[in-house]
C-alpha positions as CSV (number, residue, x, y, z in Angstrom):
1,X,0.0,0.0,0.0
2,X,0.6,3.6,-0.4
3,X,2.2,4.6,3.3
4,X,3.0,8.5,2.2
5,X,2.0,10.9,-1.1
6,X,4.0,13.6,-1.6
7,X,2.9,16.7,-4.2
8,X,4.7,19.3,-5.4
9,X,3.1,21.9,-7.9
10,X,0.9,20.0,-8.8
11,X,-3.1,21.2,-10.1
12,X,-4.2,23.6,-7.1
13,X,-1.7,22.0,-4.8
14,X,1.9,23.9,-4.4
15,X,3.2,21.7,-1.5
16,X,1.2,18.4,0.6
17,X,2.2,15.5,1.9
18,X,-0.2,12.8,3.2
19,X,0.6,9.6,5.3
20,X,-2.0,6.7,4.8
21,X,-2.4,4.3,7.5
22,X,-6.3,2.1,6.5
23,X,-6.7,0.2,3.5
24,X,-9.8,3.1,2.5
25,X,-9.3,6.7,2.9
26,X,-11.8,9.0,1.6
27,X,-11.8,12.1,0.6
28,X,-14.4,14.5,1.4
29,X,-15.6,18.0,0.7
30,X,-17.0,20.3,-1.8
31,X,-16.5,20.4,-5.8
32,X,-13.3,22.1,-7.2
33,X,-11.8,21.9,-3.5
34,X,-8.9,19.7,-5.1
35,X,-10.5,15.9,-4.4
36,X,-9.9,14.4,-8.2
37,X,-6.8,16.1,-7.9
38,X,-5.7,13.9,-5.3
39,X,-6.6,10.8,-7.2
40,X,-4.9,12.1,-10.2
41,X,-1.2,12.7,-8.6
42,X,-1.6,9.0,-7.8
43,X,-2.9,7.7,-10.9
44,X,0.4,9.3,-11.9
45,X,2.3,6.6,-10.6
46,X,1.8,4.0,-13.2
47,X,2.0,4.6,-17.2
48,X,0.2,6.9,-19.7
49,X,-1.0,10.3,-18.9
50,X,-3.2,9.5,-15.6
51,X,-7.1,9.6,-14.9
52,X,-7.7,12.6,-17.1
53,X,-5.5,11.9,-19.8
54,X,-3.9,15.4,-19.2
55,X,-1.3,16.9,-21.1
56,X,1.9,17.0,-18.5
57,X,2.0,20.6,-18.8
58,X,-1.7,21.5,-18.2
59,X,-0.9,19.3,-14.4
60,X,1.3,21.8,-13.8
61,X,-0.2,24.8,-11.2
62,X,-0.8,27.6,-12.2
63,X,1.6,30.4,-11.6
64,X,4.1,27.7,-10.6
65,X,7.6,28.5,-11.5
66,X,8.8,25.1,-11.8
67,X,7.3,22.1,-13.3
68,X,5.3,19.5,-11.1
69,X,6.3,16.3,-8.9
70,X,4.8,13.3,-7.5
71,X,6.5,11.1,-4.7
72,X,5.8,8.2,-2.5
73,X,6.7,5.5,-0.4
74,X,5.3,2.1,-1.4
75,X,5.1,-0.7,1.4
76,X,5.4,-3.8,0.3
77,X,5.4,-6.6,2.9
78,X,7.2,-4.7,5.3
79,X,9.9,-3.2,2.1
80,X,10.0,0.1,1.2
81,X,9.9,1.1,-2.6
82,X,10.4,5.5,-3.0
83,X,8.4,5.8,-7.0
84,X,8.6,9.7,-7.8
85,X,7.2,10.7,-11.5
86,X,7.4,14.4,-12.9
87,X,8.0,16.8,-15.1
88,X,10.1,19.1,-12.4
89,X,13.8,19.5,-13.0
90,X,13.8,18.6,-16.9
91,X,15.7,20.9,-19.2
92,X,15.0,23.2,-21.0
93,X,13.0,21.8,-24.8
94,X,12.6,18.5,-22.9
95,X,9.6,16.7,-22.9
96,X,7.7,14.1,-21.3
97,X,8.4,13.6,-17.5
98,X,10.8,11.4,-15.6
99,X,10.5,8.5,-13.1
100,X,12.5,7.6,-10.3
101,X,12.1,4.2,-8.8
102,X,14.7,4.7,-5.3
103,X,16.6,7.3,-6.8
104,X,17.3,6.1,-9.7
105,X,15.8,6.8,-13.0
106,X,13.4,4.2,-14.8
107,X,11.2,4.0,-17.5
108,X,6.7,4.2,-16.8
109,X,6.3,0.7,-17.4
110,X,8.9,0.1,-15.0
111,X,6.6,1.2,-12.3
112,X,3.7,-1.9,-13.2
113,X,6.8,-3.9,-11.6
114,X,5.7,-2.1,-8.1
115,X,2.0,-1.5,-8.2
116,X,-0.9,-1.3,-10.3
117,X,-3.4,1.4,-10.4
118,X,-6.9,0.9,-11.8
119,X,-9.5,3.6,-11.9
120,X,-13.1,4.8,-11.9
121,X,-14.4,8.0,-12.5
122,X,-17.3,10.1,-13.8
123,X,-16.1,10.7,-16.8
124,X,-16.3,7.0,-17.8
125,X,-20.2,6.8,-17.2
126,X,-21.1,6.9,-20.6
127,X,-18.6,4.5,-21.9
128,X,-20.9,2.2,-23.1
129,X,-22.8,4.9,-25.2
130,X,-19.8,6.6,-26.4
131,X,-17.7,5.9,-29.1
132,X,-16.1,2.7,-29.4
133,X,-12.6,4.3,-29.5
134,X,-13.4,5.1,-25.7
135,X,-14.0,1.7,-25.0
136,X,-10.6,0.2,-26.4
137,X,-8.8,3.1,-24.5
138,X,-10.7,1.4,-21.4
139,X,-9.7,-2.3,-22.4
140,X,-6.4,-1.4,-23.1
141,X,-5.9,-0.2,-19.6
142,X,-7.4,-3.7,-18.6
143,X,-4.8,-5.3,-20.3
144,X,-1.7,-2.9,-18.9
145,X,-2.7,-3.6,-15.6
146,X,-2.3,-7.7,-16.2
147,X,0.4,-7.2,-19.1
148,X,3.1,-4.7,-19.0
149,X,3.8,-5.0,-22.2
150,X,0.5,-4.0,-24.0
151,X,1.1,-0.6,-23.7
152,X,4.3,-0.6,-25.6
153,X,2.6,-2.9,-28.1
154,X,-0.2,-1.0,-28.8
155,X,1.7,2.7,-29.3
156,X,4.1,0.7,-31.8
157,X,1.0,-0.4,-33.4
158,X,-0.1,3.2,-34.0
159,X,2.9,4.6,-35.0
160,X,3.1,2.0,-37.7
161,X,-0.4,2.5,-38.9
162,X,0.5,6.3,-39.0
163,X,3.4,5.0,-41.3
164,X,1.4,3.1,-43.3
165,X,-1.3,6.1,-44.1
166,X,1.2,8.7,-45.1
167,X,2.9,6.8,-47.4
168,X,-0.7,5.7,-49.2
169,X,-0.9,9.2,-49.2
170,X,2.0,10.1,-50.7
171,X,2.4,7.0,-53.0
172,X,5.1,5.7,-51.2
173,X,7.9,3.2,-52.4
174,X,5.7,-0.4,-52.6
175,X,9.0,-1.9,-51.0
176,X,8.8,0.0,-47.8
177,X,4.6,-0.7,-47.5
178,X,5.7,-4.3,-47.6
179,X,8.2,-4.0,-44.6
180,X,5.9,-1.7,-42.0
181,X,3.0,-3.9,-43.6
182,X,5.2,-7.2,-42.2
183,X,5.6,-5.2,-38.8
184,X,1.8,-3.8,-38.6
185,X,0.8,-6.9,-38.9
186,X,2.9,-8.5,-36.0
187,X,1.9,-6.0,-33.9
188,X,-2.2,-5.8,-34.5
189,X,-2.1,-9.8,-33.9
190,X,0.1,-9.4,-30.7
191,X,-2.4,-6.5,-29.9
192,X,-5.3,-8.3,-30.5
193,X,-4.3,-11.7,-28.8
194,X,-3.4,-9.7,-25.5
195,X,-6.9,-8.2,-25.6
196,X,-8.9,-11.4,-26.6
197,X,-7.0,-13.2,-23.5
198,X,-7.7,-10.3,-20.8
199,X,-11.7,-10.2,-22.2
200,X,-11.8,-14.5,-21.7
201,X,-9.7,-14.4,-18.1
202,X,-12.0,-11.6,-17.3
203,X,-15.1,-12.9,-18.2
204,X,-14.2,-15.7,-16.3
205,X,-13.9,-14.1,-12.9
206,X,-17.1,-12.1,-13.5
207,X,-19.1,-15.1,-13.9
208,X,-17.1,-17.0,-10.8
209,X,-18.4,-13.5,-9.3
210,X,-22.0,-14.1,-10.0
211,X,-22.0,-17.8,-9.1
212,X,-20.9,-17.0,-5.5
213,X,-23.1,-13.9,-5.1
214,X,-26.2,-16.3,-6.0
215,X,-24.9,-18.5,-3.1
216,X,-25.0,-15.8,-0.6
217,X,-28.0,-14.1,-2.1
218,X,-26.3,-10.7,-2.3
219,X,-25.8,-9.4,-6.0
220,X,-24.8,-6.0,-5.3
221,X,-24.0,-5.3,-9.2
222,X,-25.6,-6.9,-12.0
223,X,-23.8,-9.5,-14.2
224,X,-21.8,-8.0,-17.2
225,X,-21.2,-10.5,-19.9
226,X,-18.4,-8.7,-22.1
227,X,-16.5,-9.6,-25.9
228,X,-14.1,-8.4,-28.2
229,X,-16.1,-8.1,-31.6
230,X,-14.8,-6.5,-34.7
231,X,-14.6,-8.2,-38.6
232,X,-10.8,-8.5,-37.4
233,X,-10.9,-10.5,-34.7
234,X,-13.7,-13.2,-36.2
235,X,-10.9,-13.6,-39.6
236,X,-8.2,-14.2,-37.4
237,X,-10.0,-16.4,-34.4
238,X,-8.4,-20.0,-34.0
239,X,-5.2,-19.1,-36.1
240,X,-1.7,-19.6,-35.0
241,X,-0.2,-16.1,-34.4
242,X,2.1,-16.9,-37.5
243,X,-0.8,-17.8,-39.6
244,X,-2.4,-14.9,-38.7
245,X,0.5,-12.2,-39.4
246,X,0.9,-13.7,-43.0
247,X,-2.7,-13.2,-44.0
248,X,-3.5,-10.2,-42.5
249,X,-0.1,-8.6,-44.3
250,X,-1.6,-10.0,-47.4
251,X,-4.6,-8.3,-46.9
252,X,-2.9,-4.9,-46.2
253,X,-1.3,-5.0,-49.3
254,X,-4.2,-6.2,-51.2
255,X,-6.5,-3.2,-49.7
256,X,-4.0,-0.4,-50.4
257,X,-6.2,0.7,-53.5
258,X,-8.8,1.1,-51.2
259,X,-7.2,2.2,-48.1
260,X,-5.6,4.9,-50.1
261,X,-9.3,6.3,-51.3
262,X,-10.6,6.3,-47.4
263,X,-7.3,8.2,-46.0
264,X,-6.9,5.3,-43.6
265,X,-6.6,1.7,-42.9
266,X,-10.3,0.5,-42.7
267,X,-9.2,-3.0,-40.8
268,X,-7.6,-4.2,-38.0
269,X,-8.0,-4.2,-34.3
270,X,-7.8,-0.2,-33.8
271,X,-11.6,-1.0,-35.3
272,X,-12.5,-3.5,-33.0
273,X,-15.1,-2.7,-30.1
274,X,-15.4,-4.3,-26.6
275,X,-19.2,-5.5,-26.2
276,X,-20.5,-5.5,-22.5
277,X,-23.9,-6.5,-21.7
278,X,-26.0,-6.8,-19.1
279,X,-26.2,-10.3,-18.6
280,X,-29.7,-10.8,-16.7
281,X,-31.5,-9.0,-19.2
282,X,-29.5,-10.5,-22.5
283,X,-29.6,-6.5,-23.2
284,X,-26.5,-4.2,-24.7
285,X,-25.4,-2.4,-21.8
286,X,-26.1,0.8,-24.0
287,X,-29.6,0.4,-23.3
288,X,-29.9,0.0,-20.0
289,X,-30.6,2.7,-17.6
290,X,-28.4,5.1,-16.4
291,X,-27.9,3.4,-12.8
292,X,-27.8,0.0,-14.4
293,X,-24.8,1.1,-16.6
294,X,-23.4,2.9,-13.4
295,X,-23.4,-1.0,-11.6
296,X,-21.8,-2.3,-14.6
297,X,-19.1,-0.7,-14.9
298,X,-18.5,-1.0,-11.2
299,X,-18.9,-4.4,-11.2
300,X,-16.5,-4.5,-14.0
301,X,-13.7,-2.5,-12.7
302,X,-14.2,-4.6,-9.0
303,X,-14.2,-7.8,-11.2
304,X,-10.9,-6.8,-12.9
305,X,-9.3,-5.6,-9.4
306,X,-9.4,-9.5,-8.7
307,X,-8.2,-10.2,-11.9
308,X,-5.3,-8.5,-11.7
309,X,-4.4,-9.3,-7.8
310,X,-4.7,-12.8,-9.3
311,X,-2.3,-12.6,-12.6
312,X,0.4,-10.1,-11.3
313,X,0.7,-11.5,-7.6
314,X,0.1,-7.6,-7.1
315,X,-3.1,-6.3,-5.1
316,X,-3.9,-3.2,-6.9
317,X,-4.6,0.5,-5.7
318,X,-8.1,1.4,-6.3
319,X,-9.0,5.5,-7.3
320,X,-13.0,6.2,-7.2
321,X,-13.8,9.1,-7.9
322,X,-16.7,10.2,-6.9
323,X,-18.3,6.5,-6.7
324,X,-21.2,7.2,-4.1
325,X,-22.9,9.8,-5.6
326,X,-24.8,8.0,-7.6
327,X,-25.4,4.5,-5.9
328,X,-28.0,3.6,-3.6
329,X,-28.0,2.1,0.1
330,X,-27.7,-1.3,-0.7
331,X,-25.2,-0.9,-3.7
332,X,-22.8,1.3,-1.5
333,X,-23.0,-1.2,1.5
334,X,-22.1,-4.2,-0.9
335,X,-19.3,-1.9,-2.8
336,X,-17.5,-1.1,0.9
337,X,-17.7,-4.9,1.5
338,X,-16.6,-5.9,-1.9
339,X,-13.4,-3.7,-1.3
340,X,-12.9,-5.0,2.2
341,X,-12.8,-8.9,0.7
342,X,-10.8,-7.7,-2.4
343,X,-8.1,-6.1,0.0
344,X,-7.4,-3.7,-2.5
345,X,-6.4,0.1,-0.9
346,X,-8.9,2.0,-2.3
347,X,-8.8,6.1,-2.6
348,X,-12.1,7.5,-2.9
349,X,-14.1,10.9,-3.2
350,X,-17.0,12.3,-2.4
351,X,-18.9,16.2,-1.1
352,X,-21.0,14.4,1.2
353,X,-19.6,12.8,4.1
354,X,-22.6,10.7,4.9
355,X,-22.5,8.9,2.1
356,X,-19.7,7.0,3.6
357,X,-21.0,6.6,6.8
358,X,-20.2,2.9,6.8
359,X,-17.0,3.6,6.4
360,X,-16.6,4.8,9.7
361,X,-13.7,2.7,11.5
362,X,-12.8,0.9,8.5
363,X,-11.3,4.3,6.7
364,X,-9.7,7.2,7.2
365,X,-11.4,10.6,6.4
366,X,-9.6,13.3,5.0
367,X,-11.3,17.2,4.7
368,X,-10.5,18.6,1.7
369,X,-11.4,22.1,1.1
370,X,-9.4,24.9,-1.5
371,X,-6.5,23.0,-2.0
372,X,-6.0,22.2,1.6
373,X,-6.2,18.3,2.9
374,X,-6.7,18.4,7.1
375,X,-5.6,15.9,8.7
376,X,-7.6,12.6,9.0
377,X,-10.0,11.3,11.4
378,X,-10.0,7.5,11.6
């Protein structure tokens, strides 16, 4: 767990430190005081751009005269690990931010070999109804948290399927479309396997999930029932990975005529779409209600918190943001005891108190108001 967080410059917060000392602590008070914030710096701590997405400059507060930082001290089984990520200290025309596992400089996917940081927040209630591009972002982050190397995977991917499009554009030399064509199509397999395994493991646990909630007569969030679907993913189903790679090259440079014409490369996995339905009702999560789709995607992100505990030997850090709000009674007393069982630490928000009322001796509480985090009452 987390033990101490440590901000510097960063949002609406010049200097805080915070020492954690329950597996919950929530964060309490009214909006804009600086909860998310919070949540943020820590989501910080693993790869990618954090929560938001954020550019690393707009993280930066404003007025500040020196870029931002985020510290802290990781107990593992009675070790200490110091992870520190930021852009503070880079010269002048660099870009990007550093990372510092105990003083000395790593890469971000170093940091999934210390923790692993999975998150829920407001802005993801409408991913089922938004576009699908959302939802691969989302499954990709699945798939980080279980597989370190997915990320890498899938920004060589892109990069390549940039490649590919500007030289359609510009008529490029046929030779060189054949060799990024060869490594496109390494990569969307390896890209597409890595998802296909996380969506079956996963779907797997959340059915596990169900079966025991039936026993105890408690089902606090409905069943999901989730799939990768896409045209790409049916052609290449039951192939060898080799098998696959050859034909789907072969199709790139068959399509090229017709790639060329859209402005893009009109298959492969980046047009692929994770399904999630809501398994009682046999109905697309899409058209469920708005509270239905809200216990979904809870029960999805608590579902892959076991996942992942059970695939990386790593219990991971939980960020919900604002998770109460919009939950009622029953839902919020069986998410509290879903965390307890999971033994995940769990960071979560909230501007009214009372909401976690049934937190109180199993959390800390921290006041949050303007930038300013009092100290907590257990």
């Amino acid at each position: 767990m987390l033990s101490a967080l440590t901000l510097t410059n960063v949002r609406n917060y010049d200097s805080l430190n915070l020492a954690f000392n329950a597996p919950m602590a929530v964060f309490t008070g009214p909006n804009g005081a600086g909860k998310t914030n919070l949540l943020e710096a820590i989501s910080l701590l693993s790869p990618g751009r954090g929560l938001r997405r954020a550019t690393f400059e707009a993280i930066t507060r404003h007025g500040a005269d020196s870029g931002w930082a985020v510290s802290a001290n990781l107990d593992t089984d009675g070790d200490e690990t110091r992870l520190g990520t930021g852009t503070a200290g880079l010269a002048e025309g660099e870009r990007g931010r550093r990372v510092r596992i105990n003083g000395a400089a790593a890469s971000a996917e170093a940091l999934l070999e210390h923790l692993r940081i999975l998150w829920l927040t407001p802005a993801m209630d409408g991913l089922f109804t938004g576009p699908a591009g959302d939802r691969r972002r989302f499954l990709d982050r699945l798939v980080l948290a279980i597989d370190p190397g997915h990320g890498r995977r899938v920004g060589e991917f892109e990069k390549l399927l940039t490649s590919r499009n500007r030289l359609l554009e510009e008529n490029g030399d046929p030779g060189v479309l054949d060799a990024i064509e060869a490594q496109l199509a390494e990569r969307a397999i390896a890209v597409s396997m890595a998802r296909t395994e996380t969506v079956s493991l996963l779907q797997a646990v959340l059915e596990a999930q169900t079966a025991e909630d039936s026993r105890s007569g408690k089902m606090p969030f409905p069943a999901a029932a989730i799939a990768l679907e896409g045209a790409f993913e049916d052609r290449i189903a039951g192939q060898p990975a080799s098998r696959a790679e050859a034909a789907f090259a072969g199709d790139l440079a068959g399509n090229r005529y017709r790639d060329r014409a859209a402005g893009r490369t009109l298959d492969g996995p980046h047009r692929s779409d994770l399904a999630v339905q809501f398994a009682e009702k046999a109905m697309p999560a899409a058209l469920s209600s708005t509270g239905e789709q809200k216990a979904l995607l809870t029960g999805l992100v608590l579902g892959h918190a076991g996942l992942v505990g059970q695939t990386s030997g790593l219990t991971p850090i939980l960020l919900l943001d604002e998770i109460a709000a919009h939950l009622d009674q029953g839902r919020r007393a069986g998410l509290f005891d879903r965390l307890e069982s999971l033994g995940c630490q769990t960071f979560m928000t909230g501007t009214d108190e009372t909401l976690f009322a049934a937190l109180k001796g199993r959390a800390e509480f921290f006041s949050v108001d303007a930038g300013r985090v009092e100290n907590p009452v257990v």
